[in-house]
Every structure is written in C-alpha cells, then in structure tokens.
C-alpha positions as CSV (number, residue, x, y, z in Angstrom):
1,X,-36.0,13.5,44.8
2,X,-34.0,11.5,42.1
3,X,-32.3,8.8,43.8
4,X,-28.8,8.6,43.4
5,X,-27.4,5.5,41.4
6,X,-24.9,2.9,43.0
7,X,-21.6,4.1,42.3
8,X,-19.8,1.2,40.4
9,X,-16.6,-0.2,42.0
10,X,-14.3,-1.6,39.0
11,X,-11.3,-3.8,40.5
12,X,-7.8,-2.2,39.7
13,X,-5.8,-4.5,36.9
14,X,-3.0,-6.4,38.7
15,X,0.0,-4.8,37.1
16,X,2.0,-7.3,35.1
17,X,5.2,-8.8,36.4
18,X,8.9,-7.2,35.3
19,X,9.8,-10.1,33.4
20,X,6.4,-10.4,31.6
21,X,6.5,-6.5,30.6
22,X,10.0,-6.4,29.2
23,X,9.4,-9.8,27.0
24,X,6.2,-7.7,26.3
25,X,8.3,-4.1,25.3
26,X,10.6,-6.6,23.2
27,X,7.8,-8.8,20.9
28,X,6.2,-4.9,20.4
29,X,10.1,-3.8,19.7
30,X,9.2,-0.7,22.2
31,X,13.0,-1.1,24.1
32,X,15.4,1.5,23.2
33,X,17.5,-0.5,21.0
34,X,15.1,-2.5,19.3
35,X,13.1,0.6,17.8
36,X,15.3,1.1,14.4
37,X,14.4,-2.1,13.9
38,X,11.0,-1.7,13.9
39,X,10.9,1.3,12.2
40,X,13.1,-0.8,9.1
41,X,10.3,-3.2,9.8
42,X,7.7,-0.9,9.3
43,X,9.0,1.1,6.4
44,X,9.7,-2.3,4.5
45,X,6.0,-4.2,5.2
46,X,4.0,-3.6,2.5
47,X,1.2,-1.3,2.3
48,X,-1.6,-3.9,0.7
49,X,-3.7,-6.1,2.3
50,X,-2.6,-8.5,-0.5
51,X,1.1,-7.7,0.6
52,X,0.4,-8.3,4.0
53,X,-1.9,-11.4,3.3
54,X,1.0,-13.4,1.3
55,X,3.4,-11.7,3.8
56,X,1.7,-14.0,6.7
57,X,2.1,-17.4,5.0
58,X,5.6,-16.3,3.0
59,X,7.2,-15.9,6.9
60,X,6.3,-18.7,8.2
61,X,6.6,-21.0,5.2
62,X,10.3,-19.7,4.7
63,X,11.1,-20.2,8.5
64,X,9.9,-23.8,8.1
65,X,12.2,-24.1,5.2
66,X,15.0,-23.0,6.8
67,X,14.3,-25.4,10.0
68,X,13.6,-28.2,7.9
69,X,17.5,-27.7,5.9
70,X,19.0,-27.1,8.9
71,X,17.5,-30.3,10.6
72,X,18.0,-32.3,7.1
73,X,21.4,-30.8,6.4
74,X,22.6,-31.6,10.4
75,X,21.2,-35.4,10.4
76,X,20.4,-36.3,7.4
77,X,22.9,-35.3,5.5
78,X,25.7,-35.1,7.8
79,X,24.6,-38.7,8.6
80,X,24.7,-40.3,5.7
81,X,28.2,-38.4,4.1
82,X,29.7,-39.9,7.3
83,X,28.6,-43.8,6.9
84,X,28.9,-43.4,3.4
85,X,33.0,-42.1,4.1
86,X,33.4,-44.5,6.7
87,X,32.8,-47.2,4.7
88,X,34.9,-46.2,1.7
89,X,37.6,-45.6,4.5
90,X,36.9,-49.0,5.8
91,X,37.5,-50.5,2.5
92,X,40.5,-48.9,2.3
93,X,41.7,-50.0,5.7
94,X,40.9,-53.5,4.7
95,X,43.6,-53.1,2.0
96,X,46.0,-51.5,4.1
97,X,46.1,-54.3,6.8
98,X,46.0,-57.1,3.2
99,X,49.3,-55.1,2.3
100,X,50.6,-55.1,5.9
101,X,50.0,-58.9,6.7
102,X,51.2,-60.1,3.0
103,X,54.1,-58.2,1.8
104,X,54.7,-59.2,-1.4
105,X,53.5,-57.2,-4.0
106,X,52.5,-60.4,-6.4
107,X,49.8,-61.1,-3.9
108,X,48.1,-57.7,-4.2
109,X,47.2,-57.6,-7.9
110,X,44.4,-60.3,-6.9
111,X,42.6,-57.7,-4.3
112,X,43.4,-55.1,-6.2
113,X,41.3,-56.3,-9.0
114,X,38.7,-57.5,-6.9
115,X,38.1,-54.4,-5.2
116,X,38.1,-52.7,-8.2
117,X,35.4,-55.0,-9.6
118,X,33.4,-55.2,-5.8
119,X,33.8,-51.5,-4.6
120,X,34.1,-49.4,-7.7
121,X,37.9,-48.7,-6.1
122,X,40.8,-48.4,-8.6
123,X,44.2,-48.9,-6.8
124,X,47.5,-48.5,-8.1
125,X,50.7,-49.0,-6.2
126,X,53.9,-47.1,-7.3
127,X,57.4,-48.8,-5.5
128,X,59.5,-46.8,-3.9
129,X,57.2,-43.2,-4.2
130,X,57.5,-40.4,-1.3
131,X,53.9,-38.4,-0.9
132,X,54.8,-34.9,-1.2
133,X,54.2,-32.5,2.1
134,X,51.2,-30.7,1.6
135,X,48.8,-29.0,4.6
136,X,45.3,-30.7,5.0
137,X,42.4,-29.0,3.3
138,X,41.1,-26.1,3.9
139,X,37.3,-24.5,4.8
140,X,36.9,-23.6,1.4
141,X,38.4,-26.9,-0.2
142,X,35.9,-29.4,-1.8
143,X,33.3,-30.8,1.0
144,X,33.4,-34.4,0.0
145,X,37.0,-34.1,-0.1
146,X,37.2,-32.5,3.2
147,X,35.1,-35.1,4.9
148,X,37.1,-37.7,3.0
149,X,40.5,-36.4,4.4
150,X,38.6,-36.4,8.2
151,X,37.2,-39.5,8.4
152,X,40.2,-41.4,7.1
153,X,42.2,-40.4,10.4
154,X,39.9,-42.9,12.1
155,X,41.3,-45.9,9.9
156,X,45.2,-45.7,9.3
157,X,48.1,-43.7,10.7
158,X,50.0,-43.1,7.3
159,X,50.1,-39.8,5.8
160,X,47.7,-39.6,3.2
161,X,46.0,-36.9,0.7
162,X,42.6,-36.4,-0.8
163,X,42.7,-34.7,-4.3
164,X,40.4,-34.1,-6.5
165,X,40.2,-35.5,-10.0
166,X,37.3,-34.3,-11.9
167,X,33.8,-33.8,-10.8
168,X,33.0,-37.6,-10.6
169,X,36.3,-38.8,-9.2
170,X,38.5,-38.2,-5.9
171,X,42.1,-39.3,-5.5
172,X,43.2,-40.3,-2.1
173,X,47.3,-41.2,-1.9
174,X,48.8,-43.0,0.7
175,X,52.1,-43.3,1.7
176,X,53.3,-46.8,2.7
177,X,56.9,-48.0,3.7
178,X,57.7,-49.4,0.6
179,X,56.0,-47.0,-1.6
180,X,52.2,-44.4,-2.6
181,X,49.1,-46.3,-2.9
182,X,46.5,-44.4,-5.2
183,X,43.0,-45.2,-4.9
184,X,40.2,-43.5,-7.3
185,X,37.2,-43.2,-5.3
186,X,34.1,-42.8,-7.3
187,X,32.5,-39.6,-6.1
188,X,28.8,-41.1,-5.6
189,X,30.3,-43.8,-2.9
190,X,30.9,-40.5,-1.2
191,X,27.9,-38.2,-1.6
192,X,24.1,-39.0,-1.4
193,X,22.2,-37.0,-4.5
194,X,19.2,-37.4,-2.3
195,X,19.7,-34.0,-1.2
196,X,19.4,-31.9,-4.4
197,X,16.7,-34.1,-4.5
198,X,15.1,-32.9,-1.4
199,X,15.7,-29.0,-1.8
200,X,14.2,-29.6,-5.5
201,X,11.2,-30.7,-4.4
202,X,10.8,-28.2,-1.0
203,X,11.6,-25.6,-3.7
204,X,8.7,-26.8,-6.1
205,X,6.3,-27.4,-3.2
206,X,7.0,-24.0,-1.8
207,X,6.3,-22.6,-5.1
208,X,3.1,-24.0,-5.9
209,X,1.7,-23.1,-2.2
210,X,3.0,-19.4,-2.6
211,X,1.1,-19.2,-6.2
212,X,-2.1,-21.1,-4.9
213,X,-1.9,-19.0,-1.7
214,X,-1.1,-15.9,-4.2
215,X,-5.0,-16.9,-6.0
216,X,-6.8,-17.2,-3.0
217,X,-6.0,-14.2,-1.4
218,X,-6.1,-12.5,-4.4
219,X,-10.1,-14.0,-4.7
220,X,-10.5,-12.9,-0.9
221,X,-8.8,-8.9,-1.6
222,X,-11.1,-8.3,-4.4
223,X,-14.5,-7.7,-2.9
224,X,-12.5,-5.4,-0.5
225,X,-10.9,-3.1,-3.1
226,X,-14.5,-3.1,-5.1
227,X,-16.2,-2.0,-1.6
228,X,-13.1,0.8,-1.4
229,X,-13.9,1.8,-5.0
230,X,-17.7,2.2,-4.4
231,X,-17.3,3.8,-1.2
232,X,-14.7,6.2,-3.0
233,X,-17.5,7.2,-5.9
234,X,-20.0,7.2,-3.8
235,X,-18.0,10.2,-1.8
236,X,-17.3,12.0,-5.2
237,X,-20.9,12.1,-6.1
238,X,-20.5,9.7,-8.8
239,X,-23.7,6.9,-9.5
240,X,-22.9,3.6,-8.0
241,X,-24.9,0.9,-9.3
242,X,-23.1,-2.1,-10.4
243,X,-21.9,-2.3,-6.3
244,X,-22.6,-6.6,-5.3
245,X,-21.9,-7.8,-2.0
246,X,-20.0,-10.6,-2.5
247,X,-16.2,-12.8,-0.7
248,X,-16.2,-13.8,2.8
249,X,-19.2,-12.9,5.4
250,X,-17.6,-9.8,7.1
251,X,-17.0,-8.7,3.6
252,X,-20.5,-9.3,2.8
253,X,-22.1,-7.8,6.0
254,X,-19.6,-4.7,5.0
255,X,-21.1,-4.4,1.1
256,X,-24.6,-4.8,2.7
257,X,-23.8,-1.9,5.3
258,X,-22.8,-0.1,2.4
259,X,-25.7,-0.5,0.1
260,X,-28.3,0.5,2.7
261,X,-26.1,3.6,3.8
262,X,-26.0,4.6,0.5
263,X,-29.6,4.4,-0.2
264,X,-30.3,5.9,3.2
265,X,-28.5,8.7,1.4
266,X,-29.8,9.0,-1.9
267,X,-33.6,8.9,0.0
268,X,-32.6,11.6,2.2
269,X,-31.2,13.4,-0.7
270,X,-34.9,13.2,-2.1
271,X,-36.6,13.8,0.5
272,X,-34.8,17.6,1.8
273,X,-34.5,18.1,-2.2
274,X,-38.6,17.6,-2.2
275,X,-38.8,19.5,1.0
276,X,-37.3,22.5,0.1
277,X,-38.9,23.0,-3.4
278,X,-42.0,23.7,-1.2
279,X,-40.3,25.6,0.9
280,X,-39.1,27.6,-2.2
281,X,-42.8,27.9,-2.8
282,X,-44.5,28.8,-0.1
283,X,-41.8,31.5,0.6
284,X,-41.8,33.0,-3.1
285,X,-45.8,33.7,-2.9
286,X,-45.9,36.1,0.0
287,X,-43.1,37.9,-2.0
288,X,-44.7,38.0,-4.6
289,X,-47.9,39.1,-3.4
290,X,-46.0,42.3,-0.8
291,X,-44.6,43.2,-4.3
292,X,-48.1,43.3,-5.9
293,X,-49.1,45.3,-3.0
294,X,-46.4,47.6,-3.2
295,X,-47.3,47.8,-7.0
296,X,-50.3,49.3,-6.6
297,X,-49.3,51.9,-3.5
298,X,-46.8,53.3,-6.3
299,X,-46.2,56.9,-5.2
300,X,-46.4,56.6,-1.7
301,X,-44.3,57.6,0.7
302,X,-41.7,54.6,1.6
303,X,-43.3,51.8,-1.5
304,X,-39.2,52.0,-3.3
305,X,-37.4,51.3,0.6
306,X,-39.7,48.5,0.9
307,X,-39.4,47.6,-3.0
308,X,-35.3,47.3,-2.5
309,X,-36.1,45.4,1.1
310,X,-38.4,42.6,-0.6
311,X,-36.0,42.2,-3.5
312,X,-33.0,41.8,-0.8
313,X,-35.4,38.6,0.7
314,X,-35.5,37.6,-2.1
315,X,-31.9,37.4,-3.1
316,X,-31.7,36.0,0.3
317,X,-34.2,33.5,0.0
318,X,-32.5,32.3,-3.3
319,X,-29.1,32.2,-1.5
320,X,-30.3,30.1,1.2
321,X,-32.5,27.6,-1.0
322,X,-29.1,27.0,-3.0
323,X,-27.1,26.5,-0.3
324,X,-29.6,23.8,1.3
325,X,-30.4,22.4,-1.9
326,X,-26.9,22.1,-2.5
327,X,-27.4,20.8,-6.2
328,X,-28.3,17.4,-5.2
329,X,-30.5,16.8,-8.0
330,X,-27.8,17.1,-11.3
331,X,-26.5,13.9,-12.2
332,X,-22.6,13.8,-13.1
333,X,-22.0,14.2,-17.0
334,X,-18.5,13.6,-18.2
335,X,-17.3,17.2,-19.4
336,X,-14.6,19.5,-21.2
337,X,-13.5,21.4,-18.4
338,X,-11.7,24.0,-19.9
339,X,-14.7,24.8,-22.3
340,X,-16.8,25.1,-19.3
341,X,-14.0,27.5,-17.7
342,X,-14.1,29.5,-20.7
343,X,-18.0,29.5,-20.6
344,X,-17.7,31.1,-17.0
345,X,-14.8,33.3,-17.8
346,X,-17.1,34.5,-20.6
347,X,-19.9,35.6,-18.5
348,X,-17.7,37.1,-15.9
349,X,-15.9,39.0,-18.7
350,X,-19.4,41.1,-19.6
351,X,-19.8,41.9,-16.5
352,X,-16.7,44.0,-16.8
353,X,-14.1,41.7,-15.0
354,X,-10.5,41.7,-15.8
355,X,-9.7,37.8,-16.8
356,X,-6.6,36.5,-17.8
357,X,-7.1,32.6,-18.8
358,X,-4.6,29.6,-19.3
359,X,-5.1,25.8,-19.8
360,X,-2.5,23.6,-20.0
361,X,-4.0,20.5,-21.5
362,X,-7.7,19.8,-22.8
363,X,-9.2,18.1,-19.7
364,X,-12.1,15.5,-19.4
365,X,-13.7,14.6,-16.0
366,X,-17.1,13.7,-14.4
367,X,-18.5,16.6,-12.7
368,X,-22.2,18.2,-12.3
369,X,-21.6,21.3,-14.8
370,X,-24.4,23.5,-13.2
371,X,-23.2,23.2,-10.1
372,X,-19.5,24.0,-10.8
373,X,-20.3,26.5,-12.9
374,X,-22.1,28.1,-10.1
375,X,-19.1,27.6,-8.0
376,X,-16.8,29.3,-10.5
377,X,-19.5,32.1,-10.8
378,X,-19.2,32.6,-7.0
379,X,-15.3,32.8,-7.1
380,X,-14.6,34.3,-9.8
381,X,-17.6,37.2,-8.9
382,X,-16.2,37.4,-5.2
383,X,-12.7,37.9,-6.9
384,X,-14.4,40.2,-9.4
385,X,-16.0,42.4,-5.8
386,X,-12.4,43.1,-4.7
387,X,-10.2,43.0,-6.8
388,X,-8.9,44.9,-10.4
389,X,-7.1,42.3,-12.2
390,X,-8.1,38.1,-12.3
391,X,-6.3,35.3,-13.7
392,X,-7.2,31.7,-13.6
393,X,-5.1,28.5,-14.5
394,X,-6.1,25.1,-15.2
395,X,-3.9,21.7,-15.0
396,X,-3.4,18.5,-14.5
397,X,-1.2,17.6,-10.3
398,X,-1.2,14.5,-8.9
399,X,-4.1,12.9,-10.5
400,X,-6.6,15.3,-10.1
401,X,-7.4,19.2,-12.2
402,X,-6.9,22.3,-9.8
403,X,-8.2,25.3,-11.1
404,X,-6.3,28.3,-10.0
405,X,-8.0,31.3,-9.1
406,X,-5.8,34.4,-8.3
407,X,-6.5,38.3,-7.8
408,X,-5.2,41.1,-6.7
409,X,-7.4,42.8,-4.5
410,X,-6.9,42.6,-0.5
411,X,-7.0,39.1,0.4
412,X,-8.5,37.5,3.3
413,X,-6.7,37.4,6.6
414,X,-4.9,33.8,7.1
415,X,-6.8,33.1,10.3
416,X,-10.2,34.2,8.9
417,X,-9.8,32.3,5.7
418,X,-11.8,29.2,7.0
419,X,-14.3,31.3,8.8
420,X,-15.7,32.8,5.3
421,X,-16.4,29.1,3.9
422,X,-19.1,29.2,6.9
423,X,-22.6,29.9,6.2
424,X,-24.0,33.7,6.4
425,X,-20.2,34.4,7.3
426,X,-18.9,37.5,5.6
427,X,-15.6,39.3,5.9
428,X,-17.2,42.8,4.8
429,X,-17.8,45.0,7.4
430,X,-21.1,46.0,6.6
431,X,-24.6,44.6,6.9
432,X,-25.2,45.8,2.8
433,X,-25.7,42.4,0.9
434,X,-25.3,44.5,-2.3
435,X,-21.4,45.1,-1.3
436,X,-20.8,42.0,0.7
437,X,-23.5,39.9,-0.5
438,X,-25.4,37.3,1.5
439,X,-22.7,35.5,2.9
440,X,-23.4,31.8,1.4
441,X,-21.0,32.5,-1.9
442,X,-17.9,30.5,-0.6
443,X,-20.5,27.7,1.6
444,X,-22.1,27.0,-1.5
445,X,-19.0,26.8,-3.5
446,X,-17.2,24.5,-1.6
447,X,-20.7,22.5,-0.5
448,X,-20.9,21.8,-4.5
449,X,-16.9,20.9,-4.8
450,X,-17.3,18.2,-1.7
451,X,-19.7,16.8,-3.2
452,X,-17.8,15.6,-6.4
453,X,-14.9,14.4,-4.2
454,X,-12.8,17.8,-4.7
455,X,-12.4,20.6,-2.4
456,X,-11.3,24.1,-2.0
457,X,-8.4,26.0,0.0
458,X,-8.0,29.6,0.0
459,X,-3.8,30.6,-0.2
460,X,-1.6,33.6,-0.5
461,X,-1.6,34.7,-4.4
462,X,1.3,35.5,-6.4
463,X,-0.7,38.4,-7.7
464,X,-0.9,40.3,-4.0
465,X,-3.9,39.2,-3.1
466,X,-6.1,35.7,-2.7
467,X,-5.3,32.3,-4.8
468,X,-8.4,30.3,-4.5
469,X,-7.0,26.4,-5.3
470,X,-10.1,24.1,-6.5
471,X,-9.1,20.2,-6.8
472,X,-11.3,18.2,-9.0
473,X,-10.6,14.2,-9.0
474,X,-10.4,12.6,-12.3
C-alpha cells in the first residue's frame, strides 16, 4: 500500500492593515480617482528600455533640482536680498536721522558726498518738492524694487517710492518736511549675481550627467537589442552567426542561453533531417519491390487495384516525408519574389488553371525559394481543386510582402478554416486522396512560411470564395 504523504499546512498571510492597503492602492494609482492618471502615465512612459533607463535618473535628477532652487531660492537667496536691502536701507536711515538732527542744508553737502564716494549712493535734495501719490508696487513690479519698497518700512516713517531707472540703477524718493530726497541706489548693492551663477552651473552639471548617463546606458542597451535582433532571425530562419555575448553578466548569461539553444536547434534540425532520409529509404524499397512484383503478375486478376493502391503510398509517403522534413535543409537566398511568383503561376497555368497575376512593386527578400515555391504550389493547386477562376496579388503592408491568393470556388467554413492547417486534416468528404488529396497541403504550407518568420491566415475573398493572405518579413 502507497503510503499517503504528510499533507503540508501553509500559514494563512496576515492581511495587511487599512491604512497600509490604501497607501498601497495610491503608490500603484489603483483608487478610483487616481486611475486617469495612471493611464496618462502609462500612455506617456516610453516604450524603450533606453527611454525608461534615462527616464529613472532624469526623475530623480530633476526632482533634486527643483529641491535644491527651492531651498536656495527660500534661504539663500531670500537671505542675502534681505541683508543686502537692509543695509542699503540702513544707510539711508543714517542720512535721514543726519538731516533730522542738523537742519541746515549747508551741512548735508559734506555727507552727501561722502556717501556717494563710501556707499556708491548718489543723493540729491530738491527744497520745497511734494512726492506725488502713487500705490505701492505691485506682484508683478520689479523684485529688487519690491523688496526695496518692503524693507525700507522697517527704517523711516516718511512716504517714499522705489522707481526704477535703468537696468543697473533704482530710484528711491523720499519725502521730507522741507522737501524730496532722491537717492540712486546702484542695483548690485541690491541683488547678489551669485544666483544666475548657481542655476548656470546646476544647469551645466545636469547636462553633462544626462549625456554621460545617456552613453552608458546606451553601451548597456546594445547587447540587448543585438540579442532581440538574433533571436528575431533566428525565428525567421535566417543564419545567425556573427551573434557575441557580450554587456553586463545577466546579458551575457542571456546571449549564452541563446547560442546553445540555437545550436540545440540547428543539431536537432540535422539529426530528424538525417533521420528521415533513411526513413525515406527504407520505406521507398518495399515499394519499389511490391511494384516489381506486381510487374511481373501483369494480367492477373486485381495487379492494376493494387498498382493504383501502391502508387497512393507512395504519394502518401512523399506527403508525409515533406511535411516532417519540413525543408530544413535549404539555406535562405535573397530572391526576386515576383519572378518566383510568376515561375509558380507559370506551372499552375499548364496545368490548366485560370490565373490572373498583379505585382505592385519589384520585391527583394530572403526566403528559401524551394520551399515557398512548394507552398505556393500547394495553394495555388488547392485553389486550382475548387475553384474556376484564381487571382493572386503581391505588395508591400506594413513592412512585410503579403501575397494574396483569391478564388472563387466554395470556400472553407470560418470555424473549420484552422482545422485544415492540421496535419492529415481535410475538408473533402471523401477518403479519395486523388480528389481531396492527402491532407498535409496547407500543414506543409504554413510549416514552410513559419519557418521564414511569415505566416498564413485563410479569409473571406472578394471573389466568393477563399483569400488565402501569406506575410513574408523583409
């Protein structure tokens, strides 16, 4: 008696918290309201790796940017505008309470000059002026003037105005009891060109990182897109020989993967390829010798029934071989499609079928031309079983050739349409492999296609009956 295994008792996972779900449902962007978000998200992120790569360091390089402006702009900057406008108000508070304790207007011209020639301040008095009513400034006055007009509230209770001269000068004017005072303020006592300074340099910096980060990534993409491009020839059939492992070490265990699948591959190829040419052998000889057999018993009663039935194996036999085979031994030759077309359309023509060709453009592309013209044989001759009248296109859509098929006769039901591309499938009613042949036709057809990275669909046609659509790549 087998004895039963211990049964296995896996402890349930805690569910997580509330709290810890929804902060979960928001960084996923899974709430209600958060999910056009991520869908602008997702439609906007790029579709590279690259993209994506340079994506990852651009974020959070431009985040840091922005945190470091906003922490220089609030302290640094504000900072030093502030002492820098306090002291020029200072200065000017200084001459205010001169003015105040030592009325006379012969004693200014001494501290007037002296400022001028200490603190870069040019004064002016004019007698008996009134300061014109005017509002403050604005939000979207100057900035130096602005913080001027603020700070100088903290020094004097006249009324006052900030103007602006020119680009390197301010104009602040007083109003005293006995007349304006007009002081020119140079604008760099005011304003610290450190900070163009700063955002010149993060700019530069942030630059240089995005363009070396840019190279790197680019260096570290590479061997991935080569591995895609082998892996994509290698599916088309096509010779892939120049293939080196080579980037980082999951990229390099991935090439070698690669290389030993594909020669896994290739020496299985080989080996049923080898395999089959003596089964091809040792089935033809039997035939051949029943048929000697039968040679000599001509006359006898029931020799041509078993004639037609060895020559039915036969076909059979052939059928079967190709379809196993599968035409793994032809090596991809870069062709004129539509001469081989024509070539088949040719053939299919002396046999008596009704062809009606059209190529749009001369076409050029790597297949195996034995095998697709054995593929086109079997279309074209099951369209040529059915059906009266045949036309075939050829063109270029969406960078790849489809060759066009279309007939007449009665089509294949749409449900049964992927059933006939099975082997020994075959939508004719009857057992007769002269009327419905072996049932390997469309298997092998398709088989070859696959294997040069194309395929085939089978589709209403415009003609009545079936449009057979064969996509080559390029």
């Amino acid at each position: 008696m087998t004895p039963v295994p211990p049964m296995v008792i896996r402890p349930r996972r805690r569910p997580l918290p509330e709290p810890l779900r929804t902060i979960r449902r928001i960084i996923r962007l899974e709430t209600p309201w958060l999910r056009p978000i991520g869908r602008l998200l997702k439609a906007m992120m790029p579709n590279s790796l690259l993209g994506r790569s340079l994506l990852i360091i651009v974020v959070p390089l431009i985040v840091l940017q922005v945190i470091t402006a906003i922490i220089f702009f609030d302290r640094h900057w504000d900072t030093m505008s502030r002492r820098l406008n306090n002291a020029v108000s200072a200065d000017i508070g200084v001459i205010l309470d001169y003015m105040e304790a030592y009325p006379n207007p012969r004693d200014w011209q001494w501290m007037f000059a002296l400022a001028h020639l200490r603190q870069q301040l040019k004064i002016t008095f004019e007698p008996g002026a009134m300061l014109p009513m005017r509002p403050p400034p604005d939000q979207t006055a100057d900035f130096v003037a602005r913080t001027l007009y603020r700070t100088l509230s903290d020094f004097t209770d006249l009324p006052y105005q900030v103007d602006v001269v020119d680009e390197r000068t301010l104009e602040i004017t007083i109003q005293t009891r006995t007349g304006l005072l007009r002081v020119e303020v140079p604008r760099k006592r005011l304003f610290s060109v450190t900070t163009y300074i700063f955002m010149g340099w993060m700019t530069i910096s942030s630059v240089i990182l995005f363009a070396v980060a840019t190279v790197f990534m680019r260096n570290q993409v590479r061997p991935i897109r080569r591995l895609a491009m082998a892996a994509d020839a290698l599916g088309k059939g096509r010779d892939v020989t120049d293939f080196k492992s080579e980037g980082a070490t999951e990229v390099r265990q991935a090439g070698i993967a690669f290389t030993r699948m594909r020669e896994r591959i290739n020496r299985q190829i080989a080996q049923r390829t080898e395999m089959l040419a003596g089964v091809s052998h040792d089935l033809r000889t039997p035939l051949t010798r029943m048929r000697l057999q039968l040679a000599l018993m001509e006359g006898q009663e029931g020799t041509e029934e078993l004639t037609q039935d060895i020559t039915d194996m036969e076909r059979m036999v052939e059928g079967y071989l190709a379809f196993a085979r599968g035409e793994g031994t032809e090596e991809l030759e870069v062709t004129p499609l539509v001469e081989l077309v024509a070539g088949v359309v040719q053939r299919m023509r002396r046999n008596g079928a009704e062809i009606d060709m059209h190529a749009e453009a001369p076409v050029t592309v790597p297949v195996k031309p034995q095998a697709l013209e054995r593929c086109l044989m079997n279309i074209l001759g099951n369209a040529h079983r059915f059906a009266k009248h045949i036309s075939i296109r050829l063109g270029l859509r969406d960078h790849s050739v489809e060759i066009l098929v279309d007939d007449d006769g009665p089509g294949i039901p749409a449900d049964r349409r992927e059933d006939v591309f099975r082997a020994f499938v075959r939508i004719e009613s009857s057992r007769n492999p002269r009327t419905g042949g072996t049932g390997l036709g469309l298997t092998i057809a398709r088989d070859v296609v696959r294997a040069m990275g194309g395929d085939i669909t089978l589709e209403d046609s415009p003609l009545g009956g079936l449009r057979a659509r064969v996509r080559l790549p390029l």
